[in-house]
N, C-alpha and C positions, 0 to 999 in steps of 0.2 A: 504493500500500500504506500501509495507516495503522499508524507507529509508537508504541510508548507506550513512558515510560521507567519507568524501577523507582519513582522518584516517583509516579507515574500509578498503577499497581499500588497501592500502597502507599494512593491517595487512595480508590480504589474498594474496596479492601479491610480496610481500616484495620490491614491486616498490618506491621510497622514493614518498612521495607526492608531493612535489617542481618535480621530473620527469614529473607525471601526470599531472602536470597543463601546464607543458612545453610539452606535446603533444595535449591536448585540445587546448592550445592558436595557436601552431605553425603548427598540423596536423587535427586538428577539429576532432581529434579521439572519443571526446566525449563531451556531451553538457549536465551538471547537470544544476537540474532542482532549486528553489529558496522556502522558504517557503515563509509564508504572514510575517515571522518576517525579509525575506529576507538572510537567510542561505541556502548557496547550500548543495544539497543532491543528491545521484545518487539514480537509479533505478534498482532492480531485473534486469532486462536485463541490467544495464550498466555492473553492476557484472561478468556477464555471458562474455559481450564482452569485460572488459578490463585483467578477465584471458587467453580471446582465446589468445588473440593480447602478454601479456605476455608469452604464451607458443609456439605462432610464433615467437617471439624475443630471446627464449632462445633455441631454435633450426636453428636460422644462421641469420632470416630473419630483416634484415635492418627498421626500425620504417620509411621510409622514403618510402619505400614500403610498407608496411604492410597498411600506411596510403593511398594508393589509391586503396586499395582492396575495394569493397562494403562489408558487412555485411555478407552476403552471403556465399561469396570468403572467409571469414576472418573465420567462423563457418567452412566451409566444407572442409580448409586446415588443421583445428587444429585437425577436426573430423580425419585426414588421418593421422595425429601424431599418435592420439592417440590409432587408429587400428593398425597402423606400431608395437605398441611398444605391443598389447594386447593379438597377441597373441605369447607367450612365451612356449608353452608347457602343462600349465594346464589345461588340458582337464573337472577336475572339475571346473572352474572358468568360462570356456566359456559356459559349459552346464550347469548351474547355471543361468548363464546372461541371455543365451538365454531362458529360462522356465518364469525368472523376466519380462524380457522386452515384453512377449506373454499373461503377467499374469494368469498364470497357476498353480494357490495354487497348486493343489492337487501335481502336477508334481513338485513344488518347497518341498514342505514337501517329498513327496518318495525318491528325490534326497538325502534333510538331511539323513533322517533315513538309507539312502542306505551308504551311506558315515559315518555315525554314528558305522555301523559294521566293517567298514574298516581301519577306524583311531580314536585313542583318542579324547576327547573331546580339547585338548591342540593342536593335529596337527591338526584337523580341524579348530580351529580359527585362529592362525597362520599361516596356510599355505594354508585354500584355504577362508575364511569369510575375513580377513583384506584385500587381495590382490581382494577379490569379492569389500567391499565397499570402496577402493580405486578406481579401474575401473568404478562405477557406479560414484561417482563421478566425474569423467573424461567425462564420458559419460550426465551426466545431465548439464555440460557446453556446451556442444555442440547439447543441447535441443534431445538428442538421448534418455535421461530417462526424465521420469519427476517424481515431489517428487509424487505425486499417485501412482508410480513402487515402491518409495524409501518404502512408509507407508505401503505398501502391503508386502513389504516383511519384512521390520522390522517387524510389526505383526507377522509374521507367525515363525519369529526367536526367536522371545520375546517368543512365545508358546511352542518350541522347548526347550528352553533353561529351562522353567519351569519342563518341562515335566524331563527334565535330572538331575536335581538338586532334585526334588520329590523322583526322583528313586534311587538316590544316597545313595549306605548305607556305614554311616561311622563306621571305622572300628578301629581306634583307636582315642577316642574323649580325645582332649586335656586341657578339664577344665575352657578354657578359649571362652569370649563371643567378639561378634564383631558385631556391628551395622553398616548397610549400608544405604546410603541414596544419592537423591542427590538435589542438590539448587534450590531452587525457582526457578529461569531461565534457570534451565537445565532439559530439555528433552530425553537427549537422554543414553535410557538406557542399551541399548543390553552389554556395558561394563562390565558397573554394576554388571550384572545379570552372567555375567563369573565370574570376581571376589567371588560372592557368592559363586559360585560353586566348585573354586578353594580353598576355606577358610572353604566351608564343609567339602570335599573330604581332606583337613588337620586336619580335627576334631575340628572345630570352632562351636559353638552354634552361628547361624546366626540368627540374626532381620535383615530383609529386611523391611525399610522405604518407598521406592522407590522414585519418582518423584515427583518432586516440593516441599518441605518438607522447611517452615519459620522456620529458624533459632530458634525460640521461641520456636518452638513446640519441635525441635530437642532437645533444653535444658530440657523441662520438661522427655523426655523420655532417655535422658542418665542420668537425675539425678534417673528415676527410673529403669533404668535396671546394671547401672554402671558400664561399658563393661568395655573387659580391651582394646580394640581397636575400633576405628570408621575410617572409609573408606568411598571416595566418588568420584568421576569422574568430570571431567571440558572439554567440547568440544567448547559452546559456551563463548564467548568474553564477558570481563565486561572489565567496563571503569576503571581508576586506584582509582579514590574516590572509587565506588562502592567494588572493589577488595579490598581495604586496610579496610573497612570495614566489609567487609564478613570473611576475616580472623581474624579479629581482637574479631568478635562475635563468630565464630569457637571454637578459643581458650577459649573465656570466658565458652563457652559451655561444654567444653571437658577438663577442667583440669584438671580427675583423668586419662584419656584414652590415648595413644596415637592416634595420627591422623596420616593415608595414605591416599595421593592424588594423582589421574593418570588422565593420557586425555590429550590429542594435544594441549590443551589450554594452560596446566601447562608446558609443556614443551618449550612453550614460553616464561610464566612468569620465569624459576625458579631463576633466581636472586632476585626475589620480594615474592618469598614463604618463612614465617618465619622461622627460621631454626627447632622449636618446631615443626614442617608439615612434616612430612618424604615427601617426592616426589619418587613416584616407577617408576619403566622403565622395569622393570622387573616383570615375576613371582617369581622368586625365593625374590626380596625384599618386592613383598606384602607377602611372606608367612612368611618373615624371622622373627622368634622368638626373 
């Protein structure tokens, strides 16, 4: 069972946690559970129901209501949000969703490749993949996806993107090497795997590391390949000890290379990213020379 503490809440929500306890005590909106050492923790569904309840609060609706909705009521208002705002026009985005949520590989891959002819590989992640898993997440709070849609289609993306990066012939190679990788507690790699491909297609001799990669090991393979850059992605949450450590080993790792770092994590932290950590937001600063 995966617990989360009222920190966690608070980080996915930007609800303060002093809030949260002042609607559990005063609207019974939620009831964490206790360990045997007697620390509260919530649950996979409280998650779920305290961003519905936040995203009814940030669209008019009064916490004072929100709190005599059933569960129900609470999911199938936010669900009305979140189709109000869904469909905007991209007709790839919707015909996407709908192939994902039918789980329809073969129909999700001919989609790719149909839209692979149509647009670069830079405006398809851009303009219809982020705003695709932005919507599925939207949608798996209000139990319309579930992570089996999410894995099914990551797969199929992860295969896509290999497939693209393979085919990829570079055409002016720039001399310089760059190892990608990403931490031990991070999963999630379809970034990743862009990044390479935008770092080939610049003429980068790419090592792809990939996923879950101990810091330890990362050291022995940059002292033997010597890159002149290392690149790595951050989606899930580390604790601040955990965080001040892992860069702190990063660094010791990495002292001939520069380091880029990307992902919705870091864009959290960046006042706590060491300033030796470049932080991207961009393609043009991951490529930038």
């Amino acid at each position: 069972m995966i617990h989360y503490s009222i920190k966690d809440l608070e980080n996915y929500t930007e609800i303060k946690a002093h809030t949260i306890r002042i609607w559990e005590q005063r609207y019974s909106l939620l009831s964490p559970q206790r360990t045997e050492s007697n620390i509260r923790f919530y649950s996979h569904a409280d998650l779920k129901k305290i961003l519905n309840i936040n995203l009814l609060y940030l669209n008019g609706l009064k916490i004072s209501k929100i709190a005599k909705l059933s569960e129900v009521d609470i999911t199938n208002k936010a669900m009305e949000i979140i189709l109000a705002k869904s469909v905007s026009g991209n007709e790839e985005v919707d015909t996407l969703l709908i192939a994902i949520t039918s789980m329809e590989g073969n129909e999700i891959r001919d989609l790719l490749w149909t839209y692979d002819k149509r647009f670069t590989l830079r405006e398809l992640y851009s303009n219809i993949l982020i705003p695709l898993l932005i919507k599925m997440g939207e949608l798996w709070q209000t139990n319309s996806i579930s992570v089996a849609h999410e894995h099914h289609f990551s797969n199929i993306l992860r295969d896509f993107y290999i497939l693209k990066i393979n085919d990829l012939e570079v055409k002016k190679p720039n001399n310089k090497t760059v190892v990608l990788f990403l931490p031990e507690h991070e999963e999630h790699e379809l970034s990743l795997l862009y990044f390479q491909y935008l770092l080939k297609e610049a003429g980068y001799k790419c090592i792809y590391l990939g996923k879950k990669v101990p810091l330890s090991d990362l050291a022995v393979s940059i002292k033997q390949i010597n890159p002149d850059l290392v690149v790595t992605n951050m989606i899930s949450r580390m604790q601040q000890k955990e965080l001040t450590l892992f860069f702190d080993q990063l660094l010791k790792s990495c002292e001939n290379a520069e380091i880029r770092i990307g992902g919705s994590f870091c864009s959290e932290i960046q006042n706590h990213i060491p300033r030796k950590i470049k932080f991207i937001t961009s393609e043009d600063e991951l490529l930038a020379s």
